[in-house]
Backbone as a chain_set.jsonl record, in Angstrom:
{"seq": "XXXXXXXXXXXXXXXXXXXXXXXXXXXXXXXXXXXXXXXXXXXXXXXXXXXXXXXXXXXXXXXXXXXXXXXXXXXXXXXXXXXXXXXXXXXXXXXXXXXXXXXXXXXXXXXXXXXXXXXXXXXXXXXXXXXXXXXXXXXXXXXXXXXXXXXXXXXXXXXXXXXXXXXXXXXXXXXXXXXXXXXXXXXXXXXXXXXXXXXX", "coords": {"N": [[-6.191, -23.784, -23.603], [-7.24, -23.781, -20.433], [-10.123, -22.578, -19.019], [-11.051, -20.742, -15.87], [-12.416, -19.907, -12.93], [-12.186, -17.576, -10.932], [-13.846, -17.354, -7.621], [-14.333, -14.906, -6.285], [-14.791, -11.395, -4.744], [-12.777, -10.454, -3.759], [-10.262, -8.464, -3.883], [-7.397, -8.99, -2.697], [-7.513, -11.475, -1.953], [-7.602, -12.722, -4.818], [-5.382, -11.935, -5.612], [-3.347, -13.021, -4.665], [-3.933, -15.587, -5.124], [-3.743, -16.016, -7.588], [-1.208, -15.215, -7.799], [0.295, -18.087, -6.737], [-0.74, -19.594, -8.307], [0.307, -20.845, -10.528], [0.326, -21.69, -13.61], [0.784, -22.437, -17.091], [-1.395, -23.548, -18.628], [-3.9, -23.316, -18.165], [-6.405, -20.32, -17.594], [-7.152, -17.906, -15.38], [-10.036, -16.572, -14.498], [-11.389, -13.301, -13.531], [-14.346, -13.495, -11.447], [-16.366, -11.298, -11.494], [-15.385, -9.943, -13.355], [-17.089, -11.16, -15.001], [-19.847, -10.762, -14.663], [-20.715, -11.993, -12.389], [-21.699, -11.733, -9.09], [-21.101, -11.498, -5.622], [-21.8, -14.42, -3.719], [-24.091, -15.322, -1.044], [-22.902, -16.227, 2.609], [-24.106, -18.659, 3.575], [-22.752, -20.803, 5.142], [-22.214, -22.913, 7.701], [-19.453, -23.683, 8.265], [-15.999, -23.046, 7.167], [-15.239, -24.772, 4.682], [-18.046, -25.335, 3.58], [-18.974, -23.009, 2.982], [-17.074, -22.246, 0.994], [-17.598, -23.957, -1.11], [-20.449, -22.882, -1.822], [-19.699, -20.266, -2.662], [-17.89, -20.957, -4.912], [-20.04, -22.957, -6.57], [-22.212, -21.143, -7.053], [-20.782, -19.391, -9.056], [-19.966, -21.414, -10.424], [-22.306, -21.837, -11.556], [-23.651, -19.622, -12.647], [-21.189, -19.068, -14.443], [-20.929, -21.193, -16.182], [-18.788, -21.891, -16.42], [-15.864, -23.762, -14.473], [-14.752, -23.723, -11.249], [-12.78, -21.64, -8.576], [-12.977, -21.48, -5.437], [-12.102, -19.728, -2.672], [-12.144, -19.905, 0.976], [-11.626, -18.154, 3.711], [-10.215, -17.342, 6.76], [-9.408, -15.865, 10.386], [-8.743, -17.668, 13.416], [-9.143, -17.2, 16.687], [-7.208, -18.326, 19.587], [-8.25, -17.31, 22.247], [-10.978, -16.588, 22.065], [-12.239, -18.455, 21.502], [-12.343, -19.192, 19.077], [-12.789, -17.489, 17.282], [-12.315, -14.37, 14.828], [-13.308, -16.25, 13.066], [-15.637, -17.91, 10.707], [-17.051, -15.268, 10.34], [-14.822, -13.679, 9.793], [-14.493, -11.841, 7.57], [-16.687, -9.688, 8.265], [-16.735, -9.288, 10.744], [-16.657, -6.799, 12.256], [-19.323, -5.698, 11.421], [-18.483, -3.561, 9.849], [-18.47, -2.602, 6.368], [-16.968, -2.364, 2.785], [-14.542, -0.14, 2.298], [-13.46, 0.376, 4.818], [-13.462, -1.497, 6.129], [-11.524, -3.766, 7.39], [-9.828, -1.872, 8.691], [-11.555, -1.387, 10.651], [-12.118, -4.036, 11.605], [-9.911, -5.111, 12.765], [-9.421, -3.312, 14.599], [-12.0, -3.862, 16.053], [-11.33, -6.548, 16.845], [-8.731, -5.904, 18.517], [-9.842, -4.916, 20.712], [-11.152, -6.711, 21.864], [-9.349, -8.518, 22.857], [-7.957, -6.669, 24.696], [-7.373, -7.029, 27.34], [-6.364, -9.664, 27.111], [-3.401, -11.566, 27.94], [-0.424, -11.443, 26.126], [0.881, -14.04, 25.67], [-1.35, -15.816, 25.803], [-2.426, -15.185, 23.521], [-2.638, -16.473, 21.439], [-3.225, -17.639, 18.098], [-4.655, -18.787, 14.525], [-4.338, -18.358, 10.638], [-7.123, -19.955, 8.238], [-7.802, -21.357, 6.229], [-10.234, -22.33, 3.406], [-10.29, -24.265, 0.244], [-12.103, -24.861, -2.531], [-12.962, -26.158, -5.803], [-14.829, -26.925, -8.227], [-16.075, -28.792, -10.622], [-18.081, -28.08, -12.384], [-21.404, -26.874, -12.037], [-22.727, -28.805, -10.391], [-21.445, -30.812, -9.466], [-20.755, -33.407, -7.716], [-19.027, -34.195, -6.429], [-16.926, -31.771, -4.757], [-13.506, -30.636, -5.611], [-11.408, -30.59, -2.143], [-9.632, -28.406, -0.332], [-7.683, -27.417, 2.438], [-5.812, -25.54, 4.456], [-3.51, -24.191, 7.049], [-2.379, -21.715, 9.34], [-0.195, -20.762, 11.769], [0.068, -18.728, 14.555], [0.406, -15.726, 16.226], [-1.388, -13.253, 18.395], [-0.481, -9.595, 17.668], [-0.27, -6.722, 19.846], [-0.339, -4.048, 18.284], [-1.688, -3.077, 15.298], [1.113, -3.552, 12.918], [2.98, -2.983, 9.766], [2.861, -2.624, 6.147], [1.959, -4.164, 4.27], [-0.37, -6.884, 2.398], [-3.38, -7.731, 3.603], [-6.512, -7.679, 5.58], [-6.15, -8.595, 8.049], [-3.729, -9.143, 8.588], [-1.739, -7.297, 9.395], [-2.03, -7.24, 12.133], [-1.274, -10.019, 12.459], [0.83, -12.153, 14.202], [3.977, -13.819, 12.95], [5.796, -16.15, 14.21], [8.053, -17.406, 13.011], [9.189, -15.235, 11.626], [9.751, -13.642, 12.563], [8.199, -11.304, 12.69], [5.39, -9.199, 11.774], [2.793, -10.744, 9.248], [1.915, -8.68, 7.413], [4.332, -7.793, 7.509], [5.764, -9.213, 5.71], [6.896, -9.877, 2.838], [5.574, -9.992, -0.29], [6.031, -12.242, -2.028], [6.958, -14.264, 0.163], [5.209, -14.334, 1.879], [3.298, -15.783, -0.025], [4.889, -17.97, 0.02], [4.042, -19.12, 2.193], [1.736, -18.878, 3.36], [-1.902, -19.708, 4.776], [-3.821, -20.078, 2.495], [-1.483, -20.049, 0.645], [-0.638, -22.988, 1.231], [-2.991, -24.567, 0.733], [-3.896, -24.027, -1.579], [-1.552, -25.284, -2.901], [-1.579, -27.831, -2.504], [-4.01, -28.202, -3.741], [-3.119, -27.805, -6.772], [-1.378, -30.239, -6.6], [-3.458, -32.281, -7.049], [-5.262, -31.509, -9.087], [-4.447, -32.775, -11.761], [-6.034, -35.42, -11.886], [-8.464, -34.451, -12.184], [-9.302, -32.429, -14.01]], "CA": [[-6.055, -23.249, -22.248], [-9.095, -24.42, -19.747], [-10.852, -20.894, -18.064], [-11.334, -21.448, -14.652], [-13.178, -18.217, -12.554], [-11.838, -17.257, -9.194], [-15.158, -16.905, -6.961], [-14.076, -14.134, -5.286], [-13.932, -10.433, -5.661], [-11.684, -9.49, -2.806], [-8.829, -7.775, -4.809], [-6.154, -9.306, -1.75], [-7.29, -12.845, -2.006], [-7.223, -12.695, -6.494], [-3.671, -11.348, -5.814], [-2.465, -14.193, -3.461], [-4.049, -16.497, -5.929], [-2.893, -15.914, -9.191], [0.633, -15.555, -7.546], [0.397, -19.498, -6.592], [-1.187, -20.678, -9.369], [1.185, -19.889, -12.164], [0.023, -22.696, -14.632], [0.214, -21.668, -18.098], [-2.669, -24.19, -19.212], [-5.435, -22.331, -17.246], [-6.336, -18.825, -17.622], [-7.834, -17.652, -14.107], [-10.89, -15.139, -15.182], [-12.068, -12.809, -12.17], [-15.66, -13.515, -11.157], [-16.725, -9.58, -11.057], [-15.421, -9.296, -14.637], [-18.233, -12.222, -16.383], [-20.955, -10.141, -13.806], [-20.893, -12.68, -10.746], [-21.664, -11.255, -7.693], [-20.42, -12.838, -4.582], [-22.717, -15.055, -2.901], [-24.096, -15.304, 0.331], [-21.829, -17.129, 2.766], [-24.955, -19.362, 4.741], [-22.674, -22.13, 5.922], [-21.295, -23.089, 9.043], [-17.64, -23.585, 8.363], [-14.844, -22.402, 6.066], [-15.562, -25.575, 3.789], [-19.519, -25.417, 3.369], [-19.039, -21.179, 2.256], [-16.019, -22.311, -0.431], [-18.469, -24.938, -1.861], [-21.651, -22.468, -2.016], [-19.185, -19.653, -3.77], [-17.53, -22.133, -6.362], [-20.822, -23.115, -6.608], [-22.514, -19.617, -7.057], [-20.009, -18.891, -9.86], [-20.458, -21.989, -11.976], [-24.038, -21.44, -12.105], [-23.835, -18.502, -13.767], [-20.692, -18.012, -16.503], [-21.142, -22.353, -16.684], [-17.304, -22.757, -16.267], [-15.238, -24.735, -13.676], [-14.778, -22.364, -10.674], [-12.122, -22.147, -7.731], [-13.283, -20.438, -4.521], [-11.657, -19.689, -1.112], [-12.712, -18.758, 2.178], [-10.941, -18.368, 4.694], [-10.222, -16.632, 8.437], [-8.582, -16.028, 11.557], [-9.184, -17.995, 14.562], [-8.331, -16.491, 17.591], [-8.268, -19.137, 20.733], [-8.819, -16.575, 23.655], [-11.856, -15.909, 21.486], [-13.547, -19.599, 21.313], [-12.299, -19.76, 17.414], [-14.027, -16.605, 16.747], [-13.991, -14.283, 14.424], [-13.637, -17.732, 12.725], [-16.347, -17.68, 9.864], [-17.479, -14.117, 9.889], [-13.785, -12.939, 9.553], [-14.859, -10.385, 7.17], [-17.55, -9.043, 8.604], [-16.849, -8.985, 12.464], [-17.038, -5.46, 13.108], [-20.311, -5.034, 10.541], [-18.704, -2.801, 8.798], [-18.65, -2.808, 5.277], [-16.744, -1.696, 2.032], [-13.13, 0.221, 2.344], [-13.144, 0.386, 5.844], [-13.615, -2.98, 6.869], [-10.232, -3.687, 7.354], [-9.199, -1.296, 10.164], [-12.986, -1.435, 11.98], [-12.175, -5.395, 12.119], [-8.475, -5.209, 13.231], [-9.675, -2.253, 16.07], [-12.588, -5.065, 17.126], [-10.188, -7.574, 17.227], [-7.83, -5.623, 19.593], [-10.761, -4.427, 21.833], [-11.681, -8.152, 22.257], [-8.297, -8.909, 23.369], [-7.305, -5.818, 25.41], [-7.201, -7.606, 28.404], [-5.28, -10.859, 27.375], [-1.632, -11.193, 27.996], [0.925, -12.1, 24.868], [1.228, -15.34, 25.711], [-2.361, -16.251, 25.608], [-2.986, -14.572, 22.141], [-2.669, -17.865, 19.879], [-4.413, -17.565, 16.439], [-4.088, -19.057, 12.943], [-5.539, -18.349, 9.901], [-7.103, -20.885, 8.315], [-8.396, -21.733, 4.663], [-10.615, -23.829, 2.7], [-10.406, -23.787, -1.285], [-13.136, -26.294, -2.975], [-12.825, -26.101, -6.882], [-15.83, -27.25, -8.353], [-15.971, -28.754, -12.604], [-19.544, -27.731, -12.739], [-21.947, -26.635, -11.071], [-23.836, -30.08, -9.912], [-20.418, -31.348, -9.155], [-20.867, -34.36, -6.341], [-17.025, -34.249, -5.46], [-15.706, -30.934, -5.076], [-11.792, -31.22, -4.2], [-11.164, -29.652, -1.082], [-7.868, -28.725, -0.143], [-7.239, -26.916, 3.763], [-4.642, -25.003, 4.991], [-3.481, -23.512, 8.432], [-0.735, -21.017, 9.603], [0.112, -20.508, 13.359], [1.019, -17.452, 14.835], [-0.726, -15.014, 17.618], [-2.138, -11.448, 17.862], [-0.079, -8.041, 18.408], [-1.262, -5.461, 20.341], [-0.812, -3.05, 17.668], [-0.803, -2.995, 13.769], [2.3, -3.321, 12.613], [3.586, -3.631, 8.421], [2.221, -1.587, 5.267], [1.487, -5.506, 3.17], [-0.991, -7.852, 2.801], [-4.679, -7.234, 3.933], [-7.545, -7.993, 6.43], [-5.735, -8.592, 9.729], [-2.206, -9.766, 8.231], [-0.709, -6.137, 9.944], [-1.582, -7.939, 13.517], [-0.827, -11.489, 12.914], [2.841, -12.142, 14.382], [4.578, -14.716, 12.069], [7.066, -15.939, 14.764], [9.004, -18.026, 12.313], [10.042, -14.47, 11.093], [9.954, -12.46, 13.637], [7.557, -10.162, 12.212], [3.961, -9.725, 11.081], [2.24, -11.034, 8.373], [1.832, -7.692, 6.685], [5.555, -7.024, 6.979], [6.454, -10.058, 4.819], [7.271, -9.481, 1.257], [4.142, -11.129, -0.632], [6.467, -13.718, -2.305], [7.735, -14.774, 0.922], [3.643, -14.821, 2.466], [2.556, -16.695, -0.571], [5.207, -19.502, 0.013], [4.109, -20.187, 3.828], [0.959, -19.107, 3.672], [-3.0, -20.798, 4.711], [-3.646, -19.697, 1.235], [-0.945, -20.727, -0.234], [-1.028, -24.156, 1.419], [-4.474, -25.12, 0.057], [-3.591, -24.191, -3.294], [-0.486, -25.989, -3.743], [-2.244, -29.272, -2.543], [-5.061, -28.136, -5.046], [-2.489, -27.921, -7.853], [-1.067, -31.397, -6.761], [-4.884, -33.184, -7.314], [-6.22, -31.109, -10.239], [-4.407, -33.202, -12.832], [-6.982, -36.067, -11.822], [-10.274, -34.106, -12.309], [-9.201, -31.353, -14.934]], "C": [[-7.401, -23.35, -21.53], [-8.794, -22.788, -18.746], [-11.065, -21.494, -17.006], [-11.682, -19.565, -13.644], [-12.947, -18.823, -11.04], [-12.898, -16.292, -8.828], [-14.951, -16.006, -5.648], [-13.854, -12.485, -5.585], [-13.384, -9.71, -4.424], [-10.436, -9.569, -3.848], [-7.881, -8.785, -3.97], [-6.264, -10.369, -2.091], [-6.93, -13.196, -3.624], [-5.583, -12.409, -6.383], [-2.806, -12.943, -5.648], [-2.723, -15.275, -4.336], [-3.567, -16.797, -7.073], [-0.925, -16.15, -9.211], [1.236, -17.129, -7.359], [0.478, -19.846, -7.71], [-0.195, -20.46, -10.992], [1.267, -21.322, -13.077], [-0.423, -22.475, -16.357], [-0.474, -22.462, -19.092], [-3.695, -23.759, -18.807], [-4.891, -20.906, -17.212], [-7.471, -18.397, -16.493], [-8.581, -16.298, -14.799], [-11.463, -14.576, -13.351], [-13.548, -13.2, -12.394], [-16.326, -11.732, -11.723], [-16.548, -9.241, -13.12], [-16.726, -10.062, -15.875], [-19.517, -11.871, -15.343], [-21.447, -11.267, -12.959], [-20.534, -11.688, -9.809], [-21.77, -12.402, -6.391], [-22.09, -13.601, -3.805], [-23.098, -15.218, -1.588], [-23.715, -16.479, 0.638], [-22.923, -17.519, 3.931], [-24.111, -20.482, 5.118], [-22.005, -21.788, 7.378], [-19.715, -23.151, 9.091], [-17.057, -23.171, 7.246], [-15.443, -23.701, 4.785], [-17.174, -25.731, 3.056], [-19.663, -23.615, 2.687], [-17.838, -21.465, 0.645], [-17.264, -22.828, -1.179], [-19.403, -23.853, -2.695], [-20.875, -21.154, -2.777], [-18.304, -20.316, -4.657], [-18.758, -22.524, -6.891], [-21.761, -21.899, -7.897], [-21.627, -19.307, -8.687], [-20.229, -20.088, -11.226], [-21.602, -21.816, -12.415], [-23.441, -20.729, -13.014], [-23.002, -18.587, -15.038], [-20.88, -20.11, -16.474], [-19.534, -22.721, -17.319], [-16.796, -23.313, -14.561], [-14.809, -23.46, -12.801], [-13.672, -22.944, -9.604], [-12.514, -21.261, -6.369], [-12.847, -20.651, -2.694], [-12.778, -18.762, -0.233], [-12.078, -19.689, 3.462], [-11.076, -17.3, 6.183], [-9.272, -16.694, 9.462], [-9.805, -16.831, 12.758], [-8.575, -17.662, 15.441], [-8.441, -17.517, 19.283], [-8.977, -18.704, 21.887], [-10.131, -16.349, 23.321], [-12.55, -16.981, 21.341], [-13.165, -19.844, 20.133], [-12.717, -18.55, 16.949], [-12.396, -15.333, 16.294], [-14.521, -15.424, 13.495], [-14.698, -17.295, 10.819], [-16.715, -16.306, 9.506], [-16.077, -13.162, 10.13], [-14.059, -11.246, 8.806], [-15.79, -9.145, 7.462], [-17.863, -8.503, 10.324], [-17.226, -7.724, 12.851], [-18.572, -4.833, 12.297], [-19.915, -3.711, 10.004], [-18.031, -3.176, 7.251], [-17.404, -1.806, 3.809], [-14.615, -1.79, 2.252], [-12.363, 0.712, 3.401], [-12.725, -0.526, 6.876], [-12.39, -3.944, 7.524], [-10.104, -3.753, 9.061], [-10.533, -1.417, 11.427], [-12.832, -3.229, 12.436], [-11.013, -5.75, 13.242], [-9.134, -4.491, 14.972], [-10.692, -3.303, 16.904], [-11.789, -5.889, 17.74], [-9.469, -7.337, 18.838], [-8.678, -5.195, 21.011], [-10.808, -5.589, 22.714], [-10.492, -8.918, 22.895], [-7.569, -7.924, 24.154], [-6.891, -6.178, 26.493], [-6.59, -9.257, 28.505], [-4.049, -10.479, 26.926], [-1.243, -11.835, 26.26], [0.892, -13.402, 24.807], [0.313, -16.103, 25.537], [-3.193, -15.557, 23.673], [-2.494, -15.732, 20.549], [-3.516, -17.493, 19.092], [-3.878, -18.405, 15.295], [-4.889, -18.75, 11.707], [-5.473, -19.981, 9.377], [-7.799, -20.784, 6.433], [-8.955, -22.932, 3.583], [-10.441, -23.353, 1.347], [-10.882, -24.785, -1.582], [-13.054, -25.486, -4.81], [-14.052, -27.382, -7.512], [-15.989, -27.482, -10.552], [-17.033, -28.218, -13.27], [-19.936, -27.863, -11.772], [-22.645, -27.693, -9.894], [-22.766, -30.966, -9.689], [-20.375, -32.36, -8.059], [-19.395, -34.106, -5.519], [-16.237, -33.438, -5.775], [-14.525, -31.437, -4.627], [-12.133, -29.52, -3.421], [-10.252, -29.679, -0.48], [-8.039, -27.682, 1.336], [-5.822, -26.547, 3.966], [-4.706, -24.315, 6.195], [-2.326, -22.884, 8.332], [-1.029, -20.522, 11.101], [0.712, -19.315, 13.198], [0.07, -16.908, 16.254], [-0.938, -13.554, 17.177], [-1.218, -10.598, 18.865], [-0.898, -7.188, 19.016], [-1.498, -4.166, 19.377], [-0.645, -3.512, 16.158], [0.501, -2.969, 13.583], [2.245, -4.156, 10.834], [2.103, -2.835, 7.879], [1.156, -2.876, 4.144], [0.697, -6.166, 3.082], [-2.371, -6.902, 2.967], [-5.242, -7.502, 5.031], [-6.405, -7.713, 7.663], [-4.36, -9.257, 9.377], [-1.664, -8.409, 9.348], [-0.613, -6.935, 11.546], [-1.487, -9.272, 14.085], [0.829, -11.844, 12.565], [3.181, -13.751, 13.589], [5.823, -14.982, 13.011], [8.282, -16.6, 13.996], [10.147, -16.721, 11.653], [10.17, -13.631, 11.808], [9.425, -11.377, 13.285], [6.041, -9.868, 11.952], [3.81, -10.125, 9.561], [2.415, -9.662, 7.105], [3.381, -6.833, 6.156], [6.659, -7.747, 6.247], [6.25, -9.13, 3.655], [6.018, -10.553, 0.667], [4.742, -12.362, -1.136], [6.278, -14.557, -0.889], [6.231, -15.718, 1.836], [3.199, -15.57, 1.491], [3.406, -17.97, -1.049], [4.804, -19.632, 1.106], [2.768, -20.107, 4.441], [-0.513, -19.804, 4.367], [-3.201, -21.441, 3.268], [-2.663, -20.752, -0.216], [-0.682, -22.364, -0.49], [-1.917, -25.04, 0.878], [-4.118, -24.913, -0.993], [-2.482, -24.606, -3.899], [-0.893, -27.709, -3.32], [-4.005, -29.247, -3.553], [-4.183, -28.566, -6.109], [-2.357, -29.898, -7.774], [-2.443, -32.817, -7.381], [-5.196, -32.68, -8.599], [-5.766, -32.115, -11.354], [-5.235, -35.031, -12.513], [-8.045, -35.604, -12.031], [-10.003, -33.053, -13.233], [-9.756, -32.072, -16.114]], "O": [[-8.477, -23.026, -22.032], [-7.863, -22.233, -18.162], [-11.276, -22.707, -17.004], [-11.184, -18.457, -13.841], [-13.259, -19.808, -10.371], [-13.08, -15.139, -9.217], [-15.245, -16.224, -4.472], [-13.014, -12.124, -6.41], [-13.571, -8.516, -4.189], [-9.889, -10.525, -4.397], [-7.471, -9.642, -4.752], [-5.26, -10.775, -2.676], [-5.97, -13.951, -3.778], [-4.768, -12.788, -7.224], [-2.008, -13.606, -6.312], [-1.78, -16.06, -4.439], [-3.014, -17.845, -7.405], [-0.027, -16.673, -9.871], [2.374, -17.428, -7.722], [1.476, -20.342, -8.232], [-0.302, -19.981, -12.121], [2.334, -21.932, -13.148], [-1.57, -22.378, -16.794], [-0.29, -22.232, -20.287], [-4.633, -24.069, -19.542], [-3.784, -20.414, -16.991], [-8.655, -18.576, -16.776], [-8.056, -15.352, -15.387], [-11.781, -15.252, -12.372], [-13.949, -13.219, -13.557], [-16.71, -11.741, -12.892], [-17.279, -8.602, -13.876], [-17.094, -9.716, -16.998], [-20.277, -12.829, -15.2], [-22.665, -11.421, -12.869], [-19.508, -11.018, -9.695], [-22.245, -13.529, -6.248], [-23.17, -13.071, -3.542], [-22.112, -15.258, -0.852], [-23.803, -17.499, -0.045], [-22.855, -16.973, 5.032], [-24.823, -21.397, 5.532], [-21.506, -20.788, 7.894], [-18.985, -22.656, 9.949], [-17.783, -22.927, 6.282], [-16.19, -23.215, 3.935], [-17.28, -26.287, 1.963], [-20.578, -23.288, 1.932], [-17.928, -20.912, -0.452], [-17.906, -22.025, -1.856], [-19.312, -23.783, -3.921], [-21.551, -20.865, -3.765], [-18.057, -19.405, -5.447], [-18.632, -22.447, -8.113], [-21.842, -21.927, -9.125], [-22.442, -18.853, -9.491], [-20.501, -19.892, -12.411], [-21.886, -21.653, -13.602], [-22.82, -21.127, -13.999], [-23.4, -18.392, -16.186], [-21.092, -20.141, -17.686], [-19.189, -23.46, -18.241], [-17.548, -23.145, -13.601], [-14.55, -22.376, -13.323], [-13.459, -24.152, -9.501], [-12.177, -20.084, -6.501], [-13.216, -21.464, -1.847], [-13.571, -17.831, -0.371], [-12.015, -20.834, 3.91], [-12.074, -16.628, 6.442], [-8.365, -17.526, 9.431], [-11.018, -16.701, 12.922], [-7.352, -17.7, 15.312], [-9.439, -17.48, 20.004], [-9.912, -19.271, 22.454], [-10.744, -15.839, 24.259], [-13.706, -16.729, 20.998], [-13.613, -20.936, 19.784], [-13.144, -18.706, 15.805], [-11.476, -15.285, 17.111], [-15.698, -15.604, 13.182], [-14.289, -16.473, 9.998], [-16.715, -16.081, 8.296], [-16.201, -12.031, 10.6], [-13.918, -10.096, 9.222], [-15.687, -7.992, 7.044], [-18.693, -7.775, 10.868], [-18.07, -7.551, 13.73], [-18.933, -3.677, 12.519], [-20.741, -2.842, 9.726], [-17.137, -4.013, 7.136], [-17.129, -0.625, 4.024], [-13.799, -2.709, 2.315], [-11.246, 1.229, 3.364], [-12.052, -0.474, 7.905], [-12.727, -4.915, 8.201], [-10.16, -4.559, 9.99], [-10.446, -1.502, 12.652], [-13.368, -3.649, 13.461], [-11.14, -6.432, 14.258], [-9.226, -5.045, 16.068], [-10.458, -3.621, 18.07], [-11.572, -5.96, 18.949], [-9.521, -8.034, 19.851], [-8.185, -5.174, 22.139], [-10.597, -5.592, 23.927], [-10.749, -9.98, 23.462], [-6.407, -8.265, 24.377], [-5.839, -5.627, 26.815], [-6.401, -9.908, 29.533], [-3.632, -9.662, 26.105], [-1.914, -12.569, 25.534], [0.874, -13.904, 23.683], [0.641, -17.213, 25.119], [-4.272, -15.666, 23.091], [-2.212, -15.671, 19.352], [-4.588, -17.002, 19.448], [-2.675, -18.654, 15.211], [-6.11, -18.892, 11.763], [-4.66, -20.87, 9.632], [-8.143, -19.762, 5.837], [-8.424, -23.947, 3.132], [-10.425, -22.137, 1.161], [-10.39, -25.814, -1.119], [-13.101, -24.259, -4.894], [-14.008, -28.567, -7.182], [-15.995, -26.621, -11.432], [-17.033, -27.917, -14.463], [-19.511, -28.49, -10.802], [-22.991, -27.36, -8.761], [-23.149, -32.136, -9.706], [-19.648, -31.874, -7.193], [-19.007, -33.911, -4.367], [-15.264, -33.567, -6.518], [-14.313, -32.259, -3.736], [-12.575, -28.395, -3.655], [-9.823, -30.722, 0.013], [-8.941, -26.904, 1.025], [-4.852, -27.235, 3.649], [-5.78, -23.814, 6.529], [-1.402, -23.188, 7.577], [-2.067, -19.948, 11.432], [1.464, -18.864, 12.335], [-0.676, -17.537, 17.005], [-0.758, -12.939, 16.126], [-1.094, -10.659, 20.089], [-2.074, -6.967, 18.728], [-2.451, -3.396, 19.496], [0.314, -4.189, 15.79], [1.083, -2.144, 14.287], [1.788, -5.265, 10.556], [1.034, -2.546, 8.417], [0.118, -2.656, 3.52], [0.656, -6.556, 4.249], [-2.48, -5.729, 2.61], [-4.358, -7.649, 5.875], [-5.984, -6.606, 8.0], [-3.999, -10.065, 10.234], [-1.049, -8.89, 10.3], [0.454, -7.202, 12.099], [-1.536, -9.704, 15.237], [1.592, -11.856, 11.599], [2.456, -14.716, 13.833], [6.829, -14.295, 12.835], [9.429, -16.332, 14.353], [11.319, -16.88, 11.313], [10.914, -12.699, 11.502], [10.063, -10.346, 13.499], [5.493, -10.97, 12.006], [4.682, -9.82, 8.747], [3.018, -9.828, 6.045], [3.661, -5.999, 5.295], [7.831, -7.411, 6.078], [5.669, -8.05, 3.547], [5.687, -11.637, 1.148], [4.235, -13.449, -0.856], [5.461, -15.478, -0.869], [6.101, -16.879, 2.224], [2.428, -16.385, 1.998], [3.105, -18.761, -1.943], [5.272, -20.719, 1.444], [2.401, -20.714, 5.447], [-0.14, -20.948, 4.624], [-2.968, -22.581, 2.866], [-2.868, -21.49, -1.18], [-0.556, -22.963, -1.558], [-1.611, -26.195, 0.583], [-3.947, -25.969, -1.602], [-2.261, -24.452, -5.1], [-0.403, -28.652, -3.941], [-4.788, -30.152, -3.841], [-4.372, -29.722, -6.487], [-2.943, -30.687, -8.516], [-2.248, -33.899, -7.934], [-5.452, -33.587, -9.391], [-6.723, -32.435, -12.058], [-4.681, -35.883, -13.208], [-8.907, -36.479, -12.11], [-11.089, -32.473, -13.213], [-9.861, -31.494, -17.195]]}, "num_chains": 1, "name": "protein.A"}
């Protein structure tokens, strides 16, 4: 069974991952549990921050690593919060959540419904070692727009106010199967799966 360390220790994204990947030749180890700590995210786009935590992670335990990063883009917003998804409202921890969602809606109080396009978006770069020349890099997108209010108990970050119009609902008020077939997420990691048996 080949180890492979998910460079990430958001609890929500390990969830969403493990639920894809259901390959019972690889045993997905959390980062957090072989004492990796997350790395700082200096790049410019979703693809240059996967790299540098896949990266970040083989260094250290010196196995084959898989690491997302991903975001909302919002267009009334320029793309933004785009890269610093997690961190938009600076705050930090077990709050970070609802202080991002409440920015969010501030920043859009004054556009109509119809102008509230968004998608998230997701890179996942899987890396064999650390000095790896050719991570794969797999992308995913999901369309939708922004509610005016929270809505749905599921999911994390800003899923409660991204409307899923295919279902007529938010993000947060899918069933997680249902979000980790149509996902960004899940997108990128089922065109990961399809490549890995070339570089495994």
């Amino acid at each position: 069974m080949k180890k492979i360390v998910l460079a990430s220790s958001n609890k929500g994204k390990l969830r969403e991952i493990q639920a894809v990947i259901l390959d019972p030749s690889i045993e997905l180890l959390y980062q957090t549990d072989l004492g990796v700590k997350d790395a700082k995210e200096t790049g410019q786009t979703f693809v240059e921050n996967a790299i540098i935590k896949a990266r970040n992670a083989c260094a250290i335990t010196g196995l084959p690593s898989i690491a997302d990063d991903s975001g909302l883009e919002v267009d009334a917003l320029g793309g933004q919060p785009g890269i610093f998804s997690a961190r938009y409202s600076s705050v930090s921890g077990s709050e970070a959540d609802e202080a991002n969602n409440q920015k969010l809606l501030s920043e859009l109080s004054d556009v109509p419904i119809s102008e509230r396009t968004a998608r998230f978006y997701c890179a996942i770069a899987y890396l064999r070692f650390t000095a790896d020349p050719t991570p794969l890099i797999c992308l995913g997108s999901w369309e939708g727009s922004i509610l005016r209010e929270p809505v749905g108990e599921n999911g994390f970050g800003y899923d409660p106010l991204f409307y899923v119009s295919t279902h007529k609902c938010s993000s947060a008020e899918l069933l997680p199967e249902v979000k980790n077939s149509i996902s960004h997420r899940a997108l990128a990691l089922r065109r990961l799966q399809k490549l890995w048996p070339t570089r495994r």
